[in-house]
Each structure stands twice: as structure tokens, then as C-alpha cells.
KEGUVEX-66471 format. One record per residue: x, y, z of N, C-alpha, C in turn; residue in three letters. Coordinates in pm, whole numbers, padded with zeros to 5 digits, always signed. Example, Ala and Ser with C-alpha at 12.3 -4.5 7.8 and 13.67 -1.06 7.14 Angstrom:
+01319-00569+00780+01230-00450+00780+01320-00330+00780ALA;+01285-00225+00708+01367-00106+00714+01290+00003+00787SER;
END
This chain:
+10419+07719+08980+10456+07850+08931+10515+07836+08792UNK;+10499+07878+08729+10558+07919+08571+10715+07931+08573UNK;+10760+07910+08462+10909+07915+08476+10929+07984+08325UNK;+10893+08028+08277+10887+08137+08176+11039+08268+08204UNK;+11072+08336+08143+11181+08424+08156+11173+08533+08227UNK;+11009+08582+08223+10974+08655+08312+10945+08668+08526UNK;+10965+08499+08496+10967+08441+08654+11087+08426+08686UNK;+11102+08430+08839+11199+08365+08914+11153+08345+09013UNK;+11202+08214+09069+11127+08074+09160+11237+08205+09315UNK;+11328+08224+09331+11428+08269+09459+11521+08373+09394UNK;+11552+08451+09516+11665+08520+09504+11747+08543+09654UNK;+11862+08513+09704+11951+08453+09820+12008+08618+09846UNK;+12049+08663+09921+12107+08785+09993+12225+08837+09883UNK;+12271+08749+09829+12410+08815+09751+12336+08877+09609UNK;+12220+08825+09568+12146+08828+09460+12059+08970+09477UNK;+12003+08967+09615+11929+09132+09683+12045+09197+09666UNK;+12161+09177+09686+12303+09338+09688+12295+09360+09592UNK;+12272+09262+09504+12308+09347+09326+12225+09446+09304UNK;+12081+09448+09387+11978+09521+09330+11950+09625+09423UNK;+11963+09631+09538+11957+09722+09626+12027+09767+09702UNK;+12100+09898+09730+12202+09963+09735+12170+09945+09856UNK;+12085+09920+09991+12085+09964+10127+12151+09814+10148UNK;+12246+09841+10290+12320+09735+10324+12324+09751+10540UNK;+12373+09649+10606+12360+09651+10738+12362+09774+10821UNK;+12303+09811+10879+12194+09767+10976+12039+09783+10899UNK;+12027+09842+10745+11943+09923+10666+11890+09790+10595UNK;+11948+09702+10520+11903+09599+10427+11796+09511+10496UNK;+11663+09521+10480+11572+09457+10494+11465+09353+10433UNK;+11554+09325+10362+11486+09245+10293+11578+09109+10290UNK;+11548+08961+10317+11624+08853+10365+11640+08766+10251UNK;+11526+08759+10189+11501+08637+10087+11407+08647+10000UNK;+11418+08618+09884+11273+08668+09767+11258+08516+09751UNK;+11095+08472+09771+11032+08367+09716+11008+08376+09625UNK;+10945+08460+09563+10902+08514+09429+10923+08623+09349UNK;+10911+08618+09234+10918+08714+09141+10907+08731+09027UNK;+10775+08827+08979+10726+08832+08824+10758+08922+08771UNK;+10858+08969+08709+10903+09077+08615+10767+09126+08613UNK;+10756+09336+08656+10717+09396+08597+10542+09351+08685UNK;+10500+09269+08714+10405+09184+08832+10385+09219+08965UNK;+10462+09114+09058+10492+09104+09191+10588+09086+09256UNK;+10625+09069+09383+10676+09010+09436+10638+08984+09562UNK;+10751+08870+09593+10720+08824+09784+10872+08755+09804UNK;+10866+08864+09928+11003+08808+10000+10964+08813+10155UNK;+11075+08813+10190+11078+08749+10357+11157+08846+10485UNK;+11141+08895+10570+11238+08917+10693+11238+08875+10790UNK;+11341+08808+10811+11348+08761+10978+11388+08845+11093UNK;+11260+08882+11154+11272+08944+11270+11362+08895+11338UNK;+11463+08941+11426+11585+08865+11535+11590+09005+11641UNK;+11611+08959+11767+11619+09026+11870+11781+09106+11844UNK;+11835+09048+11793+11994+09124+11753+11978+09298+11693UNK;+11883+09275+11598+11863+09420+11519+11887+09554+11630UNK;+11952+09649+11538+11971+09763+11636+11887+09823+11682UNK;+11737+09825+11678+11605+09891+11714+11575+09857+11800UNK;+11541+09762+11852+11552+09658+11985+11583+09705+12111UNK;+11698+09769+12124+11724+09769+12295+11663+09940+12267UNK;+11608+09960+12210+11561+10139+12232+11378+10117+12185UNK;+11360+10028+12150+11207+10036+12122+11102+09850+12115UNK;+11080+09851+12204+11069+09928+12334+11178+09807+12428UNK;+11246+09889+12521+11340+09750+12577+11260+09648+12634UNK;+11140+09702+12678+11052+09593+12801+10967+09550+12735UNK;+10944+09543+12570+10843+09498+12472+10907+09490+12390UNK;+11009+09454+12303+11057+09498+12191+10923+09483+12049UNK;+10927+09560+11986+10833+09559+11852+10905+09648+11713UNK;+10877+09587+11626+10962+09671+11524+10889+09775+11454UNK;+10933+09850+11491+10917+10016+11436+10803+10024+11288UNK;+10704+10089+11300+10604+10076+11186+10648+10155+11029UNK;+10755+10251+11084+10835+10313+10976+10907+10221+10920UNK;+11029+10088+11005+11080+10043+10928+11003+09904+10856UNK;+10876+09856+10899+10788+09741+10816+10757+09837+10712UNK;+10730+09919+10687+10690+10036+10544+10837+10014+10475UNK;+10943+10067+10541+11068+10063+10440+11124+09939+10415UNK;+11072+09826+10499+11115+09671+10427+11006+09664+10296UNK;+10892+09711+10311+10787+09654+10209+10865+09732+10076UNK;+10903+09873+10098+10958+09951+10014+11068+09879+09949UNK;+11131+09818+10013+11280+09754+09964+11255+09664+09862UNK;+11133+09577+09886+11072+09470+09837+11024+09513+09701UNK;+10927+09647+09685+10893+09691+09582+10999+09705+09485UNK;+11111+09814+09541+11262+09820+09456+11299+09744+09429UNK;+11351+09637+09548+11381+09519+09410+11309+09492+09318UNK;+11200+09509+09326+11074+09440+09181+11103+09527+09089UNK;+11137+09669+09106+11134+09789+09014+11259+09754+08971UNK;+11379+09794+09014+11506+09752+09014+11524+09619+08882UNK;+11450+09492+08939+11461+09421+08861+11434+09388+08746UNK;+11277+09435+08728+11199+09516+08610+11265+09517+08534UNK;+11328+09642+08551+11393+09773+08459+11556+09693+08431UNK;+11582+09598+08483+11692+09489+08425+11817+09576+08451UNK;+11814+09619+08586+11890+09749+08679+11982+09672+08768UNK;+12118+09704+08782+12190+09619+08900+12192+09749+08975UNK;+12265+09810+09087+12309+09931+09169+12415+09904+09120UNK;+12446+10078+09110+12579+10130+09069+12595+10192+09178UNK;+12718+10261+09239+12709+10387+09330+12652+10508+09374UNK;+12564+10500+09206+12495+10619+09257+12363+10598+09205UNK;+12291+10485+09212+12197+10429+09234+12099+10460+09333UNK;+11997+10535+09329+11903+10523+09465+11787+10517+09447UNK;+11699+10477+09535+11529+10477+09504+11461+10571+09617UNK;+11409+10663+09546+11341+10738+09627+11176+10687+09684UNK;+11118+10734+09795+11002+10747+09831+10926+10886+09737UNK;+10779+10902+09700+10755+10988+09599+10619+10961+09703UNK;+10565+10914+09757+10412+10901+09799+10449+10740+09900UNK;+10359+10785+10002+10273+10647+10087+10171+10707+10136UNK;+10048+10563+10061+09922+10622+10103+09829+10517+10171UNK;+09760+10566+10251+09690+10470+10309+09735+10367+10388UNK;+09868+10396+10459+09984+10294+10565+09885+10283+10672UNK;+09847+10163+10693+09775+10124+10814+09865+09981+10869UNK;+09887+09982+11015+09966+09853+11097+09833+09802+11184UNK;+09839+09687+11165+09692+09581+11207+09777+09509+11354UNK;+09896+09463+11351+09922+09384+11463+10085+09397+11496UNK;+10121+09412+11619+10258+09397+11601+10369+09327+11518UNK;+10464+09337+11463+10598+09254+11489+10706+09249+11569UNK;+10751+09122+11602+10795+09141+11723+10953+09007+11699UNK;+11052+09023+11743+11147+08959+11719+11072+08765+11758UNK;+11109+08689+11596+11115+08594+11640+11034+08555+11485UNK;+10946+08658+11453+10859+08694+11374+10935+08637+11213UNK;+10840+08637+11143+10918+08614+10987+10786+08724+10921UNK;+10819+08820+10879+10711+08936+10803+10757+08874+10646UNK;+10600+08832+10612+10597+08777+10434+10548+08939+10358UNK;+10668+08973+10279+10603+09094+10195+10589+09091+10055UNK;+10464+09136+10035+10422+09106+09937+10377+09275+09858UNK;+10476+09300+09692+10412+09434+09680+10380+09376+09520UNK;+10287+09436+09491+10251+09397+09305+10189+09590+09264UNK;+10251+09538+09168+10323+09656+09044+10174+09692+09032UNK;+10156+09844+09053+09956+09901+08997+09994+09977+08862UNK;+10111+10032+08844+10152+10101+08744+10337+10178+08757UNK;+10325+10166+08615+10475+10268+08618+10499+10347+08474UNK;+10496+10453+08504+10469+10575+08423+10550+10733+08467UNK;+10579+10754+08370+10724+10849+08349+10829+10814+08520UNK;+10877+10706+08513+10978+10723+08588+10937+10695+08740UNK;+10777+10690+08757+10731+10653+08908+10655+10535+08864UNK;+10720+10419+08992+10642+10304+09024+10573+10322+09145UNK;+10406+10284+09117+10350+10254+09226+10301+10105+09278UNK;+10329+10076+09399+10292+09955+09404+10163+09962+09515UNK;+10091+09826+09550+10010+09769+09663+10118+09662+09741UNK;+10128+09743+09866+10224+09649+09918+10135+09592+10057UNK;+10213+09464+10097+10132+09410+10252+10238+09317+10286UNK;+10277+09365+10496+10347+09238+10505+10265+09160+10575UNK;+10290+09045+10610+10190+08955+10669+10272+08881+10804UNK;+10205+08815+10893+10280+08725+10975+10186+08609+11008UNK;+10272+08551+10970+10130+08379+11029+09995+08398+10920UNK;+09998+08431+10810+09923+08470+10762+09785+08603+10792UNK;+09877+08632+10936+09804+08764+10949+09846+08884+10872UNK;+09746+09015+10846+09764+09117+10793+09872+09213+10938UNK;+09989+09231+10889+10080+09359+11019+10111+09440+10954UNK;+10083+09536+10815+10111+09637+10776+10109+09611+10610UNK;+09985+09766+10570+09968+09796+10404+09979+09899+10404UNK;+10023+09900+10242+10022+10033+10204+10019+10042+10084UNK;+10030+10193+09976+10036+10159+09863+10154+10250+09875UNK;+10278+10212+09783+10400+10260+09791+10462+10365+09661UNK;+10465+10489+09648+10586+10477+09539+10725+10544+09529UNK;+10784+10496+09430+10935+10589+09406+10978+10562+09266UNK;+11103+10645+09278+11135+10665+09144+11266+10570+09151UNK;+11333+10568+09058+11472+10517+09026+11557+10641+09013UNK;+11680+10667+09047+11734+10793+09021+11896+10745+09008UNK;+11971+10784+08921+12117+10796+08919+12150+10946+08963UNK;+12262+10913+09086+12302+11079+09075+12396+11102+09020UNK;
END
């Protein structure tokens, strides 16, 4: 991988707070492998049977909710946007949803799981980023979409 100013090789959980205002039970996003200013990214979640979704969906199957694999991929995008735009969170920092299109889920996730998400930048223009996002497991396809939002101070 390139090591240019525009890359970064990781980013560790204290490094995701700076950039994204959602925090426990909400913060979904674990670990960034990658990251190309303004490009891509790919980070990581570790599914764990602990999460609060779990004993309500489903107790006798547990699987994680197809809304929240969309809002981890989302998180993933923000940080990329977030980081982009050379943005820490302030208090009144937020990223909105503006469009999801084409959300299709191919296979469960299921605690135990590690979902690889991967979203790269298609454009960003007056104030909306859209991305192509996908998480993966085992190198399988478990949920795409194409994502966008805005950046907003209130």
C-alpha cells in the first residue's frame, strides 16, 4: 500500500471517536484497515453475542439486524467523509442519511462473525457524499448498497 499523505495504513477506536459522533451501544465501526483520503475505505466489526440486539432478534437464532449492517457500512462511509473533509466531531456534528439505494442482504450475520466494510467515494458535490458500500464475511458478499449523507453542524 502507498504511504503517501493521502493514505493511512489503521485507525484504533480512540482515533474512530474523533471522527464519529455515535458512541455505545450505536458505534459500529471497530477498526479501519484502510484509508484513502477522498477514495475508500475498509474497516471491520466484530460481531459478539453481548450486543444489545441479540436477546430480542432473534433469541433462538440470533442475526444482526439488516438496518444496523447498512448503518455500520454508513459509519464507515462517514468516517471516510469526515476524514476527507479533515473534520474531527464537535457537539454538534452529525451525518445525515440523504438516500439508500439498491440495499440488498445476500447472507446472514451472526455473532462470532467479523463484517469487512468496504465503502469508496462515487462522488461529492454541494455538500452530499455518495458512496458504493459492501460488507463482506469470509469473503462472502452479506450486504450492499449505495449510501449517501451530508455533513451538518447544528
Amino acid at each position: 500500500m502507498a504511504t503517501d499523505s493521502t493514505t493511512s495504513s489503521a485507525m484504533d477506536i480512540t482515533e474512530i471517536m474523533k471522527y464519529l459522533p455515535h458512541r455505545y451501544p450505536f458505534l459500529l465501526v471497530d477498526r479501519v484497515l484502510e484509508l484513502v483520503l477522498n477514495e475508500h475505505i475498509v474497516a471491520i466489526k466484530n460481531i459478539t453475542m453481548n450486543e444489545p440486539q441479540f436477546p430480542g432478534h432473534f433469541p433462538h437464532h440470533p442475526v444482526m439486524p439488516g438496518v444496523l449492517m447498512i448503518e455500520a457500512l454508513a459509519q464507515a462511509a462517514g468516517l471516510l467523509a469526515f476524514k476527507s473533509a479533515g473534520k474531527e466531531i464537535s457537539p454538534n456534528s452529525v451525518i445525515y442519511f440523504v438516500g439508500i439505494d439498491g440495499a440488498r442482504f445476500k447472507r446472514p450475520v451472526v455473532p462470532g462473525d467479523q463484517l469487512r466494510m468496504e465503502a469508496k467515494l462515487l462522488r461529492h458535490t454541494r455538500g452530499i457524499w455518495k458512496f458504493a458500500a459492501k460488507g463482506t464475511v469470509e469473503g462472502q458478499t452479506a450486504c450492499e448498497a449505495e449510501l449517501m449523507c451530508t455533513l451538518k453542524e447544528l
